[in-house]
CHARMM-style PDB file with segment names, atoms N, HN, CA, C and O in Angstrom:
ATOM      1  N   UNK     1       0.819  -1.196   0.000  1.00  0.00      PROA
ATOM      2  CA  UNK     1       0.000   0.000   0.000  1.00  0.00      PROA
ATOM      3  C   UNK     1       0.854   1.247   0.000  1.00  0.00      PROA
ATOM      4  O   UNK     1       0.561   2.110  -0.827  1.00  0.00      PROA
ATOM      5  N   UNK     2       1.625   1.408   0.619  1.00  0.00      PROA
ATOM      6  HN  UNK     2       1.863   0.706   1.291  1.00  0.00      PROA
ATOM      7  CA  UNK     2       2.606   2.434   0.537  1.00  0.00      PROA
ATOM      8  C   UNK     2       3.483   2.708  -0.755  1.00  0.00      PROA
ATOM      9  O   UNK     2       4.022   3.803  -0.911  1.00  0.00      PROA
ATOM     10  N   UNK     3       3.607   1.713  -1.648  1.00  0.00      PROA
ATOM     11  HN  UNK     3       3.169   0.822  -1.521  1.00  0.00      PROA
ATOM     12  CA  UNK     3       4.225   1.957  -2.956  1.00  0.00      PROA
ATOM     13  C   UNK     3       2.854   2.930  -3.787  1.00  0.00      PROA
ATOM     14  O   UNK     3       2.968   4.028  -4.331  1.00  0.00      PROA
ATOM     15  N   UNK     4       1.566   2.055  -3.636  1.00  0.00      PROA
ATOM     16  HN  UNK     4       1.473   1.163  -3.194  1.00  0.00      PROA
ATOM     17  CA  UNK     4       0.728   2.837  -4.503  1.00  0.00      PROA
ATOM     18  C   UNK     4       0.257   3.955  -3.655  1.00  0.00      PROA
ATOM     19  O   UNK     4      -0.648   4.512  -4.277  1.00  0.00      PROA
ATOM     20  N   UNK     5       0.498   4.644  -2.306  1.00  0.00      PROA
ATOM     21  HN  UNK     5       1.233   4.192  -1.801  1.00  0.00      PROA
ATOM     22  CA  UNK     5       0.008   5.947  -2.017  1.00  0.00      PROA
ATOM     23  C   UNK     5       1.388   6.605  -2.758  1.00  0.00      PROA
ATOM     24  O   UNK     5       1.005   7.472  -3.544  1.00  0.00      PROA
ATOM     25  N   UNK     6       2.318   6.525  -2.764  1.00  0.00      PROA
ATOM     26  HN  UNK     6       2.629   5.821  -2.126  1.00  0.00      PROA
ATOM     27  CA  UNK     6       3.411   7.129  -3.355  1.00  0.00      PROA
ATOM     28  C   UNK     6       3.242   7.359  -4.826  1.00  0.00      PROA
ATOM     29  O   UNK     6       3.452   8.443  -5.370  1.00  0.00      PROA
ATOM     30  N   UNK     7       2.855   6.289  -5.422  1.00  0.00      PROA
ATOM     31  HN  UNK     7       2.685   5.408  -4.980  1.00  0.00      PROA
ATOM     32  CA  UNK     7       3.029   6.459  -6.774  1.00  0.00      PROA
ATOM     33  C   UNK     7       1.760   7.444  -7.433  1.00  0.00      PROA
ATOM     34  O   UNK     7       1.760   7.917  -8.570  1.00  0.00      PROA
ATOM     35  N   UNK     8       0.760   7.598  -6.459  1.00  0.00      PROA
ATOM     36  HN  UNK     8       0.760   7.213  -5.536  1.00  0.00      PROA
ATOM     37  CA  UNK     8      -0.031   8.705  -6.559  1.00  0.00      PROA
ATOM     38  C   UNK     8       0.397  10.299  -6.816  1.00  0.00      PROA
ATOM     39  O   UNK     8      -0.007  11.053  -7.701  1.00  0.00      PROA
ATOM     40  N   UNK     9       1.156  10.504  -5.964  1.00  0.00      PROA
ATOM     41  HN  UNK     9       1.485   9.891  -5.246  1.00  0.00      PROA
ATOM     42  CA  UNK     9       1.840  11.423  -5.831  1.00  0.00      PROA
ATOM     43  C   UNK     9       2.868  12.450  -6.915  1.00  0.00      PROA
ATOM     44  O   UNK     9       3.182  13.637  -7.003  1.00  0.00      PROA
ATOM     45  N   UNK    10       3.174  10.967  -7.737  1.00  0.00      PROA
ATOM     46  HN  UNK    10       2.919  10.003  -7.665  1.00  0.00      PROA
ATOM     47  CA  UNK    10       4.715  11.165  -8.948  1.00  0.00      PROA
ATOM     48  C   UNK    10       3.801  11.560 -10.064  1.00  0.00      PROA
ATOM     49  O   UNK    10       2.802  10.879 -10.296  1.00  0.00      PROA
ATOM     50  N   UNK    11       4.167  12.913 -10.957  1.00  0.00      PROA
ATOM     51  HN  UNK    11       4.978  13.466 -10.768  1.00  0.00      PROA
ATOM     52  CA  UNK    11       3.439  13.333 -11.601  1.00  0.00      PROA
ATOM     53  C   UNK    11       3.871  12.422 -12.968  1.00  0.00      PROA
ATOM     54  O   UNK    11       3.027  11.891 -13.689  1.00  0.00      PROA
ATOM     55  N   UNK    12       5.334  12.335 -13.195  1.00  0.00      PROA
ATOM     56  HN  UNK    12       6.020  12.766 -12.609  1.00  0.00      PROA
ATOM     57  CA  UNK    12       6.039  11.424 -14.366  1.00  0.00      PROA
ATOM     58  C   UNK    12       6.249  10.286 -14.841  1.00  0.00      PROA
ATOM     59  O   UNK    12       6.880   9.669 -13.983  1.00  0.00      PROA
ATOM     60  N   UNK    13       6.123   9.812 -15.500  1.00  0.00      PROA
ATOM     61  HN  UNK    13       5.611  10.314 -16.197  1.00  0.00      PROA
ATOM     62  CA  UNK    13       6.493   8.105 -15.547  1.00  0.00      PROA
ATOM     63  C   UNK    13       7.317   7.580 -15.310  1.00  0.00      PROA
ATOM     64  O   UNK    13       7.281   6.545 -14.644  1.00  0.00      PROA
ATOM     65  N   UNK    14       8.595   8.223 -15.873  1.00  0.00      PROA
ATOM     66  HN  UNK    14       8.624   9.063 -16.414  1.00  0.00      PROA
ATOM     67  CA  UNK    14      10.367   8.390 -15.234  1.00  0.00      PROA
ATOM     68  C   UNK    14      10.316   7.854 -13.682  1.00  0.00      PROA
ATOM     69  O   UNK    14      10.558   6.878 -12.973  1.00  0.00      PROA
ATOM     70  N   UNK    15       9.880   9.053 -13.672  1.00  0.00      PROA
ATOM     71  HN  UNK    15       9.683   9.847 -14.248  1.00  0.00      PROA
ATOM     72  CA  UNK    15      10.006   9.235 -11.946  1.00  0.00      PROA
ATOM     73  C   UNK    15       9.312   7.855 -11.050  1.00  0.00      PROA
ATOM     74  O   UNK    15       9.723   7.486  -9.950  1.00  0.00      PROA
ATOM     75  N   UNK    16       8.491   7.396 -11.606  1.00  0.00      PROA
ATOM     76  HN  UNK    16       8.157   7.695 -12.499  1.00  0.00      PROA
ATOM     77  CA  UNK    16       7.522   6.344 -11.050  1.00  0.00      PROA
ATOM     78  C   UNK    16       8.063   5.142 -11.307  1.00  0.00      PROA
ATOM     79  O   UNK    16       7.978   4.322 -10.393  1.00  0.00      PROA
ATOM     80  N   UNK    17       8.673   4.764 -12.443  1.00  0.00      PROA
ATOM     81  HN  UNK    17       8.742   5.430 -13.185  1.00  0.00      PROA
ATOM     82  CA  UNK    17       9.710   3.766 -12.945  1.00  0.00      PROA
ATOM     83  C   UNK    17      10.530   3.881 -12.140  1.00  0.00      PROA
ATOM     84  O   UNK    17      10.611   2.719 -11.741  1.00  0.00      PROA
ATOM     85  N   UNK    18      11.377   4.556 -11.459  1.00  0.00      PROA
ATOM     86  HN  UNK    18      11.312   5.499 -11.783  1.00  0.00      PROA
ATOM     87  CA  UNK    18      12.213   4.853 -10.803  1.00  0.00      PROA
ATOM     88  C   UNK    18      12.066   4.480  -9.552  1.00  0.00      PROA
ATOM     89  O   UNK    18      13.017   3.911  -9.017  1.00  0.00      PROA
ATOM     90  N   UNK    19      10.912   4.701  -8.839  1.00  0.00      PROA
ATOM     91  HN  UNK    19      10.139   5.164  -9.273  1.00  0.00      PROA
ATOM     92  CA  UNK    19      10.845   4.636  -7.653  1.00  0.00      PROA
ATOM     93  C   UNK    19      10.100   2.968  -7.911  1.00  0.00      PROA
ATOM     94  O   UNK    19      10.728   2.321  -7.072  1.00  0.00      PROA
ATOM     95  N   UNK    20       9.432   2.274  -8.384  1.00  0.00      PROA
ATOM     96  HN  UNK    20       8.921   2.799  -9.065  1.00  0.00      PROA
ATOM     97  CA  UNK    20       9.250   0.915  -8.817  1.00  0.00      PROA
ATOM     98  C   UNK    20      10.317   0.197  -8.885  1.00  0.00      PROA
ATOM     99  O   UNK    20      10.480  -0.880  -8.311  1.00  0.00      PROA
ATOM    100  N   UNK    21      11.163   0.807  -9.649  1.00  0.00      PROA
ATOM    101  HN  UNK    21      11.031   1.682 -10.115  1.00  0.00      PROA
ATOM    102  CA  UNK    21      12.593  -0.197  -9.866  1.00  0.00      PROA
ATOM    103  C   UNK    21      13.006  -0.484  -8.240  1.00  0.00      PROA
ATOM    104  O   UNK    21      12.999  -1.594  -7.708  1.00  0.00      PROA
ATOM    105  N   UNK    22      13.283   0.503  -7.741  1.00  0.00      PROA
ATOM    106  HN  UNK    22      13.289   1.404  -8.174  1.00  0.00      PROA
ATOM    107  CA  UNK    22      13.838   0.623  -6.619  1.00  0.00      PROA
ATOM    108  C   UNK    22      13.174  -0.280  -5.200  1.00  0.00      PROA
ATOM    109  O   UNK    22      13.627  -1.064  -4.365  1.00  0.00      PROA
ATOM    110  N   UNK    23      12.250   0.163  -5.413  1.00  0.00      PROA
ATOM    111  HN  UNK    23      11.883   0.799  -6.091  1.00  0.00      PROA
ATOM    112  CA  UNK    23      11.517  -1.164  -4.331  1.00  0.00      PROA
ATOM    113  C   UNK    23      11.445  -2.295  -4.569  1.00  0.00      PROA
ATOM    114  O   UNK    23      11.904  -3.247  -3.937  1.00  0.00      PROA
ATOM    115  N   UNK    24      10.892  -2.273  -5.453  1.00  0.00      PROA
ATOM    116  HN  UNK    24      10.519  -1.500  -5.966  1.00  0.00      PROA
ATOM    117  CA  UNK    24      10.536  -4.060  -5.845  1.00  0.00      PROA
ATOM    118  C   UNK    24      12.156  -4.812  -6.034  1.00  0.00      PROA
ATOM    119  O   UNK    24      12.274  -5.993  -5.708  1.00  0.00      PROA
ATOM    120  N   UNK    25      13.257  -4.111  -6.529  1.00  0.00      PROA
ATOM    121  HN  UNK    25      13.162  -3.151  -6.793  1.00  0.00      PROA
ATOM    122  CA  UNK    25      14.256  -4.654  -6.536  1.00  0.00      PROA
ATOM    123  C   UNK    25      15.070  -5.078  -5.241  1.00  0.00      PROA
ATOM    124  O   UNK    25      15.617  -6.173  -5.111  1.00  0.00      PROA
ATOM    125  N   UNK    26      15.074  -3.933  -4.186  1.00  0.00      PROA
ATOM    126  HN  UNK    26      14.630  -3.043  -4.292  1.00  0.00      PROA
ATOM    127  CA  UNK    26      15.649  -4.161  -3.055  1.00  0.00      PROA
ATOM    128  C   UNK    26      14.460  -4.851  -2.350  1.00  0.00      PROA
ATOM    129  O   UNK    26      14.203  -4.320  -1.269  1.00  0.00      PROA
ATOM    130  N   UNK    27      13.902  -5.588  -2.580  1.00  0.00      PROA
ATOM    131  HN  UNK    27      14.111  -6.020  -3.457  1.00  0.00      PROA
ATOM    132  CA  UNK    27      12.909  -6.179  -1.286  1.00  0.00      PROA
ATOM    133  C   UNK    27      13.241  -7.889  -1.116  1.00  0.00      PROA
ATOM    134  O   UNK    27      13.349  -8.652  -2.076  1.00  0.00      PROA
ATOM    135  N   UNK    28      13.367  -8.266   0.254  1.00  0.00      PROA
ATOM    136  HN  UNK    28      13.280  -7.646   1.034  1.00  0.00      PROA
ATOM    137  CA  UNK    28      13.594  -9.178   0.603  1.00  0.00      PROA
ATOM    138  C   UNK    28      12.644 -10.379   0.674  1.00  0.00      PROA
ATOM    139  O   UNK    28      12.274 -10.903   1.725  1.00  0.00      PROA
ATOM    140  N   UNK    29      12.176 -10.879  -0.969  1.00  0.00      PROA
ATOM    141  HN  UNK    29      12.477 -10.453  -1.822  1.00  0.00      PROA
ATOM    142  CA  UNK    29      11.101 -11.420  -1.449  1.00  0.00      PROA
ATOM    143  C   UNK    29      11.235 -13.152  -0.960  1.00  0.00      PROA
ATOM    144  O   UNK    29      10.392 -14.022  -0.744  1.00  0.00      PROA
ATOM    145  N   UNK    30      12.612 -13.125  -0.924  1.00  0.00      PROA
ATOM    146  HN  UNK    30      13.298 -12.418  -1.100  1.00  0.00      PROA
ATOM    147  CA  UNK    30      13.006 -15.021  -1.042  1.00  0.00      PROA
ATOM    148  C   UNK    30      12.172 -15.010   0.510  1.00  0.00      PROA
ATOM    149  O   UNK    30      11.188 -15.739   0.636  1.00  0.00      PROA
ATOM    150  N   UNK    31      12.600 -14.201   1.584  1.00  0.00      PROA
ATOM    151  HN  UNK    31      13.399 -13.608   1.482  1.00  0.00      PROA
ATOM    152  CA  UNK    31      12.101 -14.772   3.037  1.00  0.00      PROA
ATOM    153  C   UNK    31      10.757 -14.698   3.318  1.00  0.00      PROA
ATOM    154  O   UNK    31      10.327 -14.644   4.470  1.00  0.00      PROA
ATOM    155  N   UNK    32       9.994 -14.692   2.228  1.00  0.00      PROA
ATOM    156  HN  UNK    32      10.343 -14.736   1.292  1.00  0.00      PROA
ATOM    157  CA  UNK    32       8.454 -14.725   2.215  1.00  0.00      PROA
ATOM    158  C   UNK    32       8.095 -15.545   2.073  1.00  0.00      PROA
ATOM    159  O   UNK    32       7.194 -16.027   2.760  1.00  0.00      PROA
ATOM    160  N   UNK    33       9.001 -16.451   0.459  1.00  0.00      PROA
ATOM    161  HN  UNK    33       9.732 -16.059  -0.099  1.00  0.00      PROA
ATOM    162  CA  UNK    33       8.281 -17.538   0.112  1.00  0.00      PROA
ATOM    163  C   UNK    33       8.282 -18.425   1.492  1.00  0.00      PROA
ATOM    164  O   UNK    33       9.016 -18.369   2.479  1.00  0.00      PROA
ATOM    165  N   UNK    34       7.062 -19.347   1.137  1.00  0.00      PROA
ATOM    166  HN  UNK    34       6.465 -19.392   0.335  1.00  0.00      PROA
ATOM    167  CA  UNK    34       6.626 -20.692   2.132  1.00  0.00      PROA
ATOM    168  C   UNK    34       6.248 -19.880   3.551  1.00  0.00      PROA
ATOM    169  O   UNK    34       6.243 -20.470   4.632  1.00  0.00      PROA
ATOM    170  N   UNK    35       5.956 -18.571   3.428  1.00  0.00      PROA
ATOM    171  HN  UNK    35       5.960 -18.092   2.551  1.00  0.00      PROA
ATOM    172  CA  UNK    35       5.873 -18.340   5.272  1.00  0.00      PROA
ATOM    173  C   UNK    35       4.227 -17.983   5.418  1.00  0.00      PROA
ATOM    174  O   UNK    35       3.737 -17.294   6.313  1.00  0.00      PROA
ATOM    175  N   UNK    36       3.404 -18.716   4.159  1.00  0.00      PROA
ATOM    176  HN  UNK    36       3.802 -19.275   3.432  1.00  0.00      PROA
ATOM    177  CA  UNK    36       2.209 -18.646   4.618  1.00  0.00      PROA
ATOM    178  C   UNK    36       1.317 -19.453   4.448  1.00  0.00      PROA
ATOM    179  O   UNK    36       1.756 -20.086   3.487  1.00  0.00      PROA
ATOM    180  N   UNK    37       0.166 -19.979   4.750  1.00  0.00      PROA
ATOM    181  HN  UNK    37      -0.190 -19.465   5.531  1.00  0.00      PROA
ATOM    182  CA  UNK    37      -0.898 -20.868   4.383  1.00  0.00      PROA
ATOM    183  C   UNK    37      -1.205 -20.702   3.061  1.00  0.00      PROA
ATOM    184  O   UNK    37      -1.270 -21.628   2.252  1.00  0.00      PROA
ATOM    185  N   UNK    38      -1.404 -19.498   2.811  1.00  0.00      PROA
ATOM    186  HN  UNK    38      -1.350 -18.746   3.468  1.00  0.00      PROA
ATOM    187  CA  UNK    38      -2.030 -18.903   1.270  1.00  0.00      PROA
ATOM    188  C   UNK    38      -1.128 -19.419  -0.038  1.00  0.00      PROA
ATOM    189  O   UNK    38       0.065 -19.125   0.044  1.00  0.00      PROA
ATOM    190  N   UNK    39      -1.512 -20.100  -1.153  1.00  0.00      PROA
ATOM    191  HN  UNK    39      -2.481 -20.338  -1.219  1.00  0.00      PROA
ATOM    192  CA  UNK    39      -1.022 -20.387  -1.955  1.00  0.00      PROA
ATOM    193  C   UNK    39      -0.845 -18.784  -2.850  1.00  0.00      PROA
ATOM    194  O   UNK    39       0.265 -18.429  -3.247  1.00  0.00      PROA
ATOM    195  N   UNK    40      -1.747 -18.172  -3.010  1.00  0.00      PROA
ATOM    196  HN  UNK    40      -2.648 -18.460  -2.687  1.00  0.00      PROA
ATOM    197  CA  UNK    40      -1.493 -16.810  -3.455  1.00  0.00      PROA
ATOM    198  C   UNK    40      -0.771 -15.911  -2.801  1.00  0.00      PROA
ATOM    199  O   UNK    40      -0.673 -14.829  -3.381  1.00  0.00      PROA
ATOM    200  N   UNK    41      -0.255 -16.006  -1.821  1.00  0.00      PROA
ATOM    201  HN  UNK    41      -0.334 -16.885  -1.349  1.00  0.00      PROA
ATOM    202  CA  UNK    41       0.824 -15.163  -1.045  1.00  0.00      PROA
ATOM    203  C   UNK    41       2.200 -15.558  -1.506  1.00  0.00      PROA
ATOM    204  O   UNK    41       3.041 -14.708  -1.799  1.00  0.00      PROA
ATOM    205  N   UNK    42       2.505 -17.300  -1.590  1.00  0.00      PROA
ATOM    206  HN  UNK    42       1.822 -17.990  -1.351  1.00  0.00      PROA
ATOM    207  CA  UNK    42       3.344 -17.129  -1.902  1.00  0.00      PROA
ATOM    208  C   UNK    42       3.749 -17.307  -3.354  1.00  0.00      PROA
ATOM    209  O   UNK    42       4.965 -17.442  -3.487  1.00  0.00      PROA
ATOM    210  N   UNK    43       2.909 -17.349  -4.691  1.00  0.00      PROA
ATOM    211  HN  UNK    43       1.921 -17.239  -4.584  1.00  0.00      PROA
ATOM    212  CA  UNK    43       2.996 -17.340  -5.682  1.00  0.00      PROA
ATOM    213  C   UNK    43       3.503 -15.746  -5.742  1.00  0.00      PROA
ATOM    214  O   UNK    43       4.590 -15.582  -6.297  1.00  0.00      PROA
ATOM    215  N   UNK    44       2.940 -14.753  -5.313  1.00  0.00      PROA
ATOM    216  HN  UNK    44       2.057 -14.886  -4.863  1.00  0.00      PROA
ATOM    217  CA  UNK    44       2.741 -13.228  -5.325  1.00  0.00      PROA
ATOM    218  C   UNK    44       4.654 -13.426  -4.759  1.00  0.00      PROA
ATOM    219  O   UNK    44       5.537 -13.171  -5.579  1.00  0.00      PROA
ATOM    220  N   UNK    45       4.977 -13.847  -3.458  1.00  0.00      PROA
ATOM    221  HN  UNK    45       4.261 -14.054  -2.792  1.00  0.00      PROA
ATOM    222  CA  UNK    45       6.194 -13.543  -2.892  1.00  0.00      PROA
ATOM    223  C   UNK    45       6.915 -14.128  -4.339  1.00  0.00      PROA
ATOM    224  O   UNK    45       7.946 -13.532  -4.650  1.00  0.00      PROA
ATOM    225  N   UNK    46       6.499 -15.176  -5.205  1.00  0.00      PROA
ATOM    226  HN  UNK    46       5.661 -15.660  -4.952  1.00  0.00      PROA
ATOM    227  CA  UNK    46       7.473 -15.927  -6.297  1.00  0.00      PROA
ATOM    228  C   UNK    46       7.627 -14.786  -6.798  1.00  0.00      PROA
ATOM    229  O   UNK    46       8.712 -14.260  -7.046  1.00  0.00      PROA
ATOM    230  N   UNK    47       6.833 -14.446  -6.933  1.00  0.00      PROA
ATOM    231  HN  UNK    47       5.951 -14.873  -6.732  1.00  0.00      PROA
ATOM    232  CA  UNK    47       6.187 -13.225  -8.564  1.00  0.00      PROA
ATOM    233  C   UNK    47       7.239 -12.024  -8.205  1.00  0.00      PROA
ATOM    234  O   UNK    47       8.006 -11.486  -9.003  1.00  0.00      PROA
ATOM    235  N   UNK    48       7.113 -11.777  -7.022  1.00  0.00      PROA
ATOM    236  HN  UNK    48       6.490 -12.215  -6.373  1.00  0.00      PROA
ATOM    237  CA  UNK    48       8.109 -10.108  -7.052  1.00  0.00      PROA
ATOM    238  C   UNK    48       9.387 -10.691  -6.465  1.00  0.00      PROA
ATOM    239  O   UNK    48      10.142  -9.728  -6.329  1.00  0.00      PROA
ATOM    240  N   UNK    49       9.948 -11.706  -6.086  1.00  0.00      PROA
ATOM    241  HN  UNK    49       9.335 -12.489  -6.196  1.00  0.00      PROA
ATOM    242  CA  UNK    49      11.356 -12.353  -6.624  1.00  0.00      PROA
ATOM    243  C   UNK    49      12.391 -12.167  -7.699  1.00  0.00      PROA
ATOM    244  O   UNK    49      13.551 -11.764  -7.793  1.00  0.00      PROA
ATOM    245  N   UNK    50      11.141 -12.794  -8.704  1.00  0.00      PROA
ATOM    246  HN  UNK    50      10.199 -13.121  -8.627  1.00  0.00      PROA
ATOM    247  CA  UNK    50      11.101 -13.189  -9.670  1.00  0.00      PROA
ATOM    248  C   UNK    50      11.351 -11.785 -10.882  1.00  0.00      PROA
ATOM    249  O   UNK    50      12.047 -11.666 -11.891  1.00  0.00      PROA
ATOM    250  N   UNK    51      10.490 -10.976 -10.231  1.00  0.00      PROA
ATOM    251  HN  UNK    51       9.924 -11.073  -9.412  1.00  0.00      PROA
ATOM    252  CA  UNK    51      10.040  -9.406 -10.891  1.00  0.00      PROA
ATOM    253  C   UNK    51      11.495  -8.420 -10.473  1.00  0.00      PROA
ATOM    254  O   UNK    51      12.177  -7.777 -11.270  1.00  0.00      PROA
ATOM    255  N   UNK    52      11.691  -8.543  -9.024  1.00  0.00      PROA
ATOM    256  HN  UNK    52      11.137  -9.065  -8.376  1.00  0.00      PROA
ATOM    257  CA  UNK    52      12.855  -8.165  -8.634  1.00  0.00      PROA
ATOM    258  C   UNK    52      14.258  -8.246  -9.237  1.00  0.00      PROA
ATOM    259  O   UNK    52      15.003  -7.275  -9.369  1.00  0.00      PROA
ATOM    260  N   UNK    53      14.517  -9.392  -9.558  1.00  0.00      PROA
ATOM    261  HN  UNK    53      13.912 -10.181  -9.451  1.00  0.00      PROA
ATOM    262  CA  UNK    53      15.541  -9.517 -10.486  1.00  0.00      PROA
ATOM    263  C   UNK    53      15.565  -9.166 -11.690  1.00  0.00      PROA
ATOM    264  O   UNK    53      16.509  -8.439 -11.995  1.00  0.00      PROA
ATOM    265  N   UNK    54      14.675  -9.499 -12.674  1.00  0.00      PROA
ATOM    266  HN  UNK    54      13.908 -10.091 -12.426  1.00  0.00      PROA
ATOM    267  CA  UNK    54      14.564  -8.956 -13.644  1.00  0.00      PROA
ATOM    268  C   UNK    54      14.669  -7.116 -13.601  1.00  0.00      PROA
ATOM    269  O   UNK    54      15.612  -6.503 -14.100  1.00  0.00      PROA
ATOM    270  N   UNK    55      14.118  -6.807 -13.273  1.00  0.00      PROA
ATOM    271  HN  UNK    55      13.352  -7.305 -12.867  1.00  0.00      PROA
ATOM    272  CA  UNK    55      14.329  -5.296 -12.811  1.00  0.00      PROA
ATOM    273  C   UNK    55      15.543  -4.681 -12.184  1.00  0.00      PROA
ATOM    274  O   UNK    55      15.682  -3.460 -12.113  1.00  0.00      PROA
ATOM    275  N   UNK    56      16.458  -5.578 -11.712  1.00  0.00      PROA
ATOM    276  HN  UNK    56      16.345  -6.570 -11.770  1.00  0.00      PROA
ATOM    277  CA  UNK    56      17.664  -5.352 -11.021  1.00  0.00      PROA
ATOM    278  C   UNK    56      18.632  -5.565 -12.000  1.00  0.00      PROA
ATOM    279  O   UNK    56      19.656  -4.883 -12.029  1.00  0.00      PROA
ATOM    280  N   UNK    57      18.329  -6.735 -13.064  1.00  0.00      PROA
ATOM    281  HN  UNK    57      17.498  -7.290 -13.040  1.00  0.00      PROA
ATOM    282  CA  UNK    57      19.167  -6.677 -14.056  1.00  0.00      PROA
ATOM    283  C   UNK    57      19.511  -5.497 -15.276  1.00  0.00      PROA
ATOM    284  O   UNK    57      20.542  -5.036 -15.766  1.00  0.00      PROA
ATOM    285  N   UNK    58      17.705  -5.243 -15.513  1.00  0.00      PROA
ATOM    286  HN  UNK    58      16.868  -5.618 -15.115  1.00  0.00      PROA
ATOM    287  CA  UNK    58      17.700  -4.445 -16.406  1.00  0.00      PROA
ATOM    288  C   UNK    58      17.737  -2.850 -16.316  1.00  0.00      PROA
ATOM    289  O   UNK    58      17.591  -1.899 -17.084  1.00  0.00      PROA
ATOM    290  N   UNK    59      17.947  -3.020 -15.280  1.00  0.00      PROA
ATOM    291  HN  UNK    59      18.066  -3.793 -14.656  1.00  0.00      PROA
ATOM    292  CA  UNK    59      18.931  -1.156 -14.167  1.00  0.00      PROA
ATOM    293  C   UNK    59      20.259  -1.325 -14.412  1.00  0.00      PROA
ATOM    294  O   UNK    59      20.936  -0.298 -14.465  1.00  0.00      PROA
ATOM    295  N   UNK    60      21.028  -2.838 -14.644  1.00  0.00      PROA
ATOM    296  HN  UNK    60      20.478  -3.672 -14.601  1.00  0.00      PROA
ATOM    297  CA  UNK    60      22.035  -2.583 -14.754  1.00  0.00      PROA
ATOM    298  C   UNK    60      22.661  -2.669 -15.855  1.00  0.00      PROA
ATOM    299  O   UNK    60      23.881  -2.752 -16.003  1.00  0.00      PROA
ATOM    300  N   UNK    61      21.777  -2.652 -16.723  1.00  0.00      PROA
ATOM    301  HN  UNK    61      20.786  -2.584 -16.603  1.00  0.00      PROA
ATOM    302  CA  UNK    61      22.442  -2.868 -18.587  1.00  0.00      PROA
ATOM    303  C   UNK    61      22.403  -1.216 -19.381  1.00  0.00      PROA
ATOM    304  OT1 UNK    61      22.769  -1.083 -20.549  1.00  0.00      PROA
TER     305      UNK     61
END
């Protein structure tokens, strides 16, 4: 929730890409997986892992 009150805020796309890259990349997604009952929690924890890297890579090319 706090990514999308923020991203409210960013008038640019730049700028919003930017601040997207940045979270979803630094977030500590692996210690989620398996820490819940919900099969959709941790598909979602796969998903921004998964999303994380890709995004971490492609910041750095």
């Amino acid at each position: 929730m706090c990514l999308a009150e923020a991203l409210l805020g960013i008038p640019d796309n730049a700028t919003r890409d930017i601040l997207i890259r940045d979270k979803i990349s630094s977030g500590d997604w692996r210690s989620h997986i398996r820490q819940s009952a919900s099969l959709f929690v941790n598909v979602a924890a796969c998903g921004l892992l998964i999303t994380g890297k890709l995004v971490a890579s492609h910041h750095e090319t």
